[in-house]
N, C-alpha and C positions, 0 to 999 in steps of 0.2 A: 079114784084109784091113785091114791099120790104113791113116787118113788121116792123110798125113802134111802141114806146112804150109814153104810153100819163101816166097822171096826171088831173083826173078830179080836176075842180076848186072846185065845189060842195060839194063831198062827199069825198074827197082827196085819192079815189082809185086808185092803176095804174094798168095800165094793158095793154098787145100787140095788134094790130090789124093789118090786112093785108088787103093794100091797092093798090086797082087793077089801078085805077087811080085817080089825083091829084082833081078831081071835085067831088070825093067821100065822102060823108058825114062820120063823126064817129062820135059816138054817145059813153058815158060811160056805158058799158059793166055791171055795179053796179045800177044805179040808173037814166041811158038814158039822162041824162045831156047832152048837146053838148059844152059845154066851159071847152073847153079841155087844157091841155099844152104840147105840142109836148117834150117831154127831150131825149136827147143826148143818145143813144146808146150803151154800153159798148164795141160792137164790131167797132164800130165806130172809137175808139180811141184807137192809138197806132203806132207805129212805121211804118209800111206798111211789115216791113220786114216776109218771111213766118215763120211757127212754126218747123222749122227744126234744125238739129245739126247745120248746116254750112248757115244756112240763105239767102240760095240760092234753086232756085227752076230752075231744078226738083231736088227734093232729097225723100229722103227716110223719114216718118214721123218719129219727135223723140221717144225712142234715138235710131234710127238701125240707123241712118247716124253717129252715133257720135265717131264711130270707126276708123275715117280717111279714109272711103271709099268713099266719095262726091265725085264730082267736082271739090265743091270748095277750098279742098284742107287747110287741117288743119295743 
């Protein structure tokens, strides 16, 4: 069930919604608009790599890994 984040045409609000499946209506949250704009995510975008010292998983979340105690070996 991802949230996803919209852009009413209408009334240019934005706002998240969580969408159980793809046949699921949304509607704007502000003013029940339905002409919506899907926009791009922030978590979306980015490297893939995780949020750790040494960028490998599993590690310890930052900064405790960032001591040279990973895996992966600093």
């Amino acid at each position: 069930m991802p949230i996803y984040e919209y852009r009413c045409k209408a009334c240019e609000g934005k706002f998240e919604a969580l969408v159980r499946n793809s046949d699921e209506s949304v509607s704007c949250k502000y003013c029940g608009s339905i002409e919506l704009q899907k926009l791009i995510s922030a978590h979306a975008i980015g490297t893939g790599a995780p949020d750790t010292a040494c960028h490998r998983a599993p590690c310890s979340p930052r900064p405790a890994c960032g001591a040279g105690g990973c895996a992966g070996g600093f």
